[in-house]
C-alpha positions as CSV (number, residue, x, y, z in Angstrom):
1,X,8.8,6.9,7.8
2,X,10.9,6.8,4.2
3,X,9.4,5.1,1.2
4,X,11.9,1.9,1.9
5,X,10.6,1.4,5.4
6,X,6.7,1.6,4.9
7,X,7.8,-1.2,1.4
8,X,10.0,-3.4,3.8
9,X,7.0,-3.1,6.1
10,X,4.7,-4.1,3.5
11,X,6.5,-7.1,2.3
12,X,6.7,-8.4,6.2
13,X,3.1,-8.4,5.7
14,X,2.6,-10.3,2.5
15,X,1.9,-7.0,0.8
16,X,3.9,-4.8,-1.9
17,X,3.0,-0.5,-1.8
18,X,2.6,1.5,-4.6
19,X,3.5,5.0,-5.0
20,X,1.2,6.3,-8.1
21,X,2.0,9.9,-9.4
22,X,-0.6,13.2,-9.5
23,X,-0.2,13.2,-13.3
24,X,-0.3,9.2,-13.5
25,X,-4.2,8.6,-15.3
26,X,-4.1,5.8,-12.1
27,X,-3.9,8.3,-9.4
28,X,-8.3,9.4,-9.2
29,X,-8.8,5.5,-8.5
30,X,-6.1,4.9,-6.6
31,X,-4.3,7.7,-4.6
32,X,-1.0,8.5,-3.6
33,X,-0.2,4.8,-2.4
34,X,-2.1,1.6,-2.7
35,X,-1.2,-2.0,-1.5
36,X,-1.8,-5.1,-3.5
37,X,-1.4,-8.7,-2.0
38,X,2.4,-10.0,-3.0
39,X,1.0,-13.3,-4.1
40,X,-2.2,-12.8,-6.1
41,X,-1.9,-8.9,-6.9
42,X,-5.4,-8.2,-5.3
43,X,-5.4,-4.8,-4.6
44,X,-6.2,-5.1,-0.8
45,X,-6.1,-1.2,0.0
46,X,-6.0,2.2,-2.0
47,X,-5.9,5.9,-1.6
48,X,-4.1,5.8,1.1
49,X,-1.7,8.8,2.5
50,X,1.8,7.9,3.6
51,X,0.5,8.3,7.5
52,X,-2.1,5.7,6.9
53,X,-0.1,3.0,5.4
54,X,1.3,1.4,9.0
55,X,-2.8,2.0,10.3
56,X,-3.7,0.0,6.8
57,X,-1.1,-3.0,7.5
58,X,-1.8,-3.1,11.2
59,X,-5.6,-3.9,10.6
60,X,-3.9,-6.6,8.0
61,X,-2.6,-8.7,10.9
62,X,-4.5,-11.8,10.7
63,X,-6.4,-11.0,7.6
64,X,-3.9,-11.7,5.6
C-alpha cells in the first residue's frame, strides 16, 4: 500500500500516521511510522514498519 492509502486508512480510524526519518533524532523512540489519536494526539502505536500499519489499525477496531 502507498503512504496516502495506509494515512486515508488511518484517519477512517480516528488515527493520523507518521512517517519519521533515519536521520530524524525521533526515529530510536519512534520508528519508521507511528500513529497518534487524531483527537487528543496520544501516541497510540510506534515503531511500526509499513506492513504492520493495517495489522496495528485492525486491532484498533473497537478500541478506539
Amino acid at each position: 500500500m502507498s503512504i496516502t492509502t495506509l494515512r486515508r486508512l488511518a484517519s477512517r480510524h480516528g488515527c493520523r500516521l507518521h512517517v519519521v526519518a533515519s536521520a530524524s533524532k525521533l526515529f530510536p523512540e519512534y520508528g519508521p511510522i507511528y500513529l497518534t489519536d487524531a483527537t487528543t494526539g496520544g501516541v497510540i502505536a510506534k515503531g511500526l514498519e509499513y506492513s504492520e500499519v493495517d495489522q496495528a489499525l485492525q486491532g484498533l477496531r473497537g478500541d478506539h
